[in-house]
One Martini backbone bead per residue (centre of mass of N, CA, C, O) as a GRO file, in nm:
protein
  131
    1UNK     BB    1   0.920   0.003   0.844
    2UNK     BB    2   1.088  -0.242   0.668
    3UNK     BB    3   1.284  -0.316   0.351
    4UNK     BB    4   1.436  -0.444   0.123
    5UNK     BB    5   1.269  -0.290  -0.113
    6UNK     BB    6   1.184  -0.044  -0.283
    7UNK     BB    7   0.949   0.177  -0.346
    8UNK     BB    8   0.731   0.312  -0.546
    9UNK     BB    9   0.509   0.548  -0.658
   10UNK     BB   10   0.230   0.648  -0.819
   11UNK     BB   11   0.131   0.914  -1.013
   12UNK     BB   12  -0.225   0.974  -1.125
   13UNK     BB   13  -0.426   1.071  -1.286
   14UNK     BB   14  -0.796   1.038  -1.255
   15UNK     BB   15  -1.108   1.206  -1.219
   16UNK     BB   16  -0.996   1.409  -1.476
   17UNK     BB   17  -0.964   1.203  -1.726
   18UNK     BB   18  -1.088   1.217  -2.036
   19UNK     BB   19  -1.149   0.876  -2.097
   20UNK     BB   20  -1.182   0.749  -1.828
   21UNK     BB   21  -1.149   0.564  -1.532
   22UNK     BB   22  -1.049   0.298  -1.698
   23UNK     BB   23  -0.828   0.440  -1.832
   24UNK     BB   24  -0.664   0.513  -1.659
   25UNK     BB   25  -0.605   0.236  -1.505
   26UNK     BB   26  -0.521   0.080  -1.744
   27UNK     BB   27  -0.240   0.295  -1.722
   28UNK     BB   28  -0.151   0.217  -1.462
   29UNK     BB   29  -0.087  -0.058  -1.522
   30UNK     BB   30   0.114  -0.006  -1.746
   31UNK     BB   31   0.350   0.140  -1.591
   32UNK     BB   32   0.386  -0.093  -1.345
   33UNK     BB   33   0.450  -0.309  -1.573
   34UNK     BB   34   0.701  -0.152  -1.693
   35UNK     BB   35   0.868  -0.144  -1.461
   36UNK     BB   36   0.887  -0.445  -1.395
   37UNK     BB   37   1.043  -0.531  -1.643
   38UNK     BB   38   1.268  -0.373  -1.483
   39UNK     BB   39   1.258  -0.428  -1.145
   40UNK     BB   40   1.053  -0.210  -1.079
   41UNK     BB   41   0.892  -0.156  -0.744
   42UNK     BB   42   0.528  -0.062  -0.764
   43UNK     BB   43   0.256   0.166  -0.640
   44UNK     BB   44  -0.083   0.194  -0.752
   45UNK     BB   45  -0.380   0.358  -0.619
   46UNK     BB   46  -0.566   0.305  -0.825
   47UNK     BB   47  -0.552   0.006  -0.903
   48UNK     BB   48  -0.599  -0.020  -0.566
   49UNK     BB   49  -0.894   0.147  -0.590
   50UNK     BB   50  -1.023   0.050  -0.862
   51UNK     BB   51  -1.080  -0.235  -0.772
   52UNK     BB   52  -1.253  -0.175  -0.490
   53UNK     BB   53  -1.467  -0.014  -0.645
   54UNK     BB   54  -1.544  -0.227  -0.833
   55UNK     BB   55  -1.594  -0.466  -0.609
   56UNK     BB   56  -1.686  -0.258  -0.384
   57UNK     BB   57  -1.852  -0.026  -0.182
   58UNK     BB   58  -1.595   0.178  -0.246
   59UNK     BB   59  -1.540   0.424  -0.391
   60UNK     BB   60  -1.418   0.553  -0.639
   61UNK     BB   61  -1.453   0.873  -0.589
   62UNK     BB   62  -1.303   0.985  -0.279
   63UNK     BB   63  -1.047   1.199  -0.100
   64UNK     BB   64  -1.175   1.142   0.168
   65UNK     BB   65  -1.095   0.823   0.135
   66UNK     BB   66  -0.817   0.822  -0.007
   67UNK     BB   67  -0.603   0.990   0.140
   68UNK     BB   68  -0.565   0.831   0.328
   69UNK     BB   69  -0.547   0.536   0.252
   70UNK     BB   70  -0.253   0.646   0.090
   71UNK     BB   71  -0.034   0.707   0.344
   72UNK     BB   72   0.120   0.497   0.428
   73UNK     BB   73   0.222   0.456   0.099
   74UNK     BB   74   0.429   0.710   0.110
   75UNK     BB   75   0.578   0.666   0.349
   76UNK     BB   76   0.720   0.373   0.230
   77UNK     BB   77   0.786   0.480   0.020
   78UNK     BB   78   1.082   0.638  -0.189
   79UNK     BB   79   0.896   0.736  -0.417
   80UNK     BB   80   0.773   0.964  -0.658
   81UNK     BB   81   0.589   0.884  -0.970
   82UNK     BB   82   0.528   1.133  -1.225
   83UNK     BB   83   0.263   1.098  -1.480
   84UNK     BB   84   0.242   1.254  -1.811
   85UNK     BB   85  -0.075   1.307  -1.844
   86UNK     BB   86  -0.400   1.401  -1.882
   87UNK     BB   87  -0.454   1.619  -1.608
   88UNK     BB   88  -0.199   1.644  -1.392
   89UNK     BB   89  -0.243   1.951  -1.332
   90UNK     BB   90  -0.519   1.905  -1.221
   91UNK     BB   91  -0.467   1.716  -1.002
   92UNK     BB   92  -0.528   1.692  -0.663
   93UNK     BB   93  -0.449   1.450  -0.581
   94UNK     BB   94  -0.133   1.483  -0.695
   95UNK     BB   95  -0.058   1.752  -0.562
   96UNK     BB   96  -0.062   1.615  -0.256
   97UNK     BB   97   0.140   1.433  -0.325
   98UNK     BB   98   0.382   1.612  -0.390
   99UNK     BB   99   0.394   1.765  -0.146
  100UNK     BB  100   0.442   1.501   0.032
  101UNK     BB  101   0.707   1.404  -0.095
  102UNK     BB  102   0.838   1.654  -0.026
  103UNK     BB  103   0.791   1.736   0.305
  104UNK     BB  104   0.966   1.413   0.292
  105UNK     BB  105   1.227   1.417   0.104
  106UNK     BB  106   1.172   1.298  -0.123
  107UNK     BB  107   1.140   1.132  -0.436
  108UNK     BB  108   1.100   1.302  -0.774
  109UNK     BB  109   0.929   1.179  -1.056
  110UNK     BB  110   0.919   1.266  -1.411
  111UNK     BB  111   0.703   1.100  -1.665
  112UNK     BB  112   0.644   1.010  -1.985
  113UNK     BB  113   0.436   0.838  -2.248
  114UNK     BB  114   0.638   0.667  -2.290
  115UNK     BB  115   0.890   0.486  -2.114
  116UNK     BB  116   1.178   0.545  -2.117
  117UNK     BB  117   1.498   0.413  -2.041
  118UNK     BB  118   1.591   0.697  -1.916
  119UNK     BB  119   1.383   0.700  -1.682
  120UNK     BB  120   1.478   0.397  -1.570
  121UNK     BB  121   1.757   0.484  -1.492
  122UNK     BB  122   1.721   0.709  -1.306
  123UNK     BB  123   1.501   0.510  -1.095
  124UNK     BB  124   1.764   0.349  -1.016
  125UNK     BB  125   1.941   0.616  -0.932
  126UNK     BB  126   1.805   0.658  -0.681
  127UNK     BB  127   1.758   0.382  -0.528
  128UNK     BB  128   2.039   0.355  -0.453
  129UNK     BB  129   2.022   0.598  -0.261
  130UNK     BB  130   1.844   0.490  -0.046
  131UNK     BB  131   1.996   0.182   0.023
   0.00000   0.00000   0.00000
């Protein structure tokens, strides 16, 4: 499948994130917002898991129904945002998200929060290289 436009993945911690699941989503929300006024188009599995499990029968929380319905969306993406919130580096699924885009060899940026200009910088300095 071919894009016009490449997007980021963006990738945070979910299920062990100490605030509430949806805090979580609320930042995954504001993350993407973020960077969309910036014109850097990203796709946030969170965002888009935290909706369907609250709309419908599909799980909040099973690693195992999210992360394969998670990979087309990581194969697509141009690169992964790595935000760097409380218990990223605990994150499971986050491990394999970068696991996953190491050994497809795409970009990982990780950024703080909130997202400094010098992060956008970057982030459209990788879109470049992508062609």
């Amino acid at each position: 499948m071919n894009f016009d436009k490449p997007f980021w993945y963006v990738g945070t911690p979910y299920t062990l994130y100490p605030y509430w699941l949806g805090e979580a989503f609320k930042v995954a929300c504001q993350v993407v917002a973020r960077l969309w006024e910036d014109k850097i188009h990203a796709f946030s599995p969170i965002v888009y898991s935290y909706t369907l499990g609250t709309y419908t029968d599909m799980p909040l929380c099973d690693h195992d129904v999210w992360i394969p319905f998670n990979k087309p969306f990581e194969e697509m993406a141009g690169g992964l945002i790595v935000v760097k919130m409380p218990t990223w580096q605990q994150s499971h699924g986050l491990e394999i998200e970068i696991d996953d885009f190491d050994d497809m060899n795409k970009s990982i940026v990780h950024v703080d929060l909130p997202i400094a200009q010098e992060s956008i910088s970057t982030l459209k300095r990788e879109m470049e290289r992508w062609g």
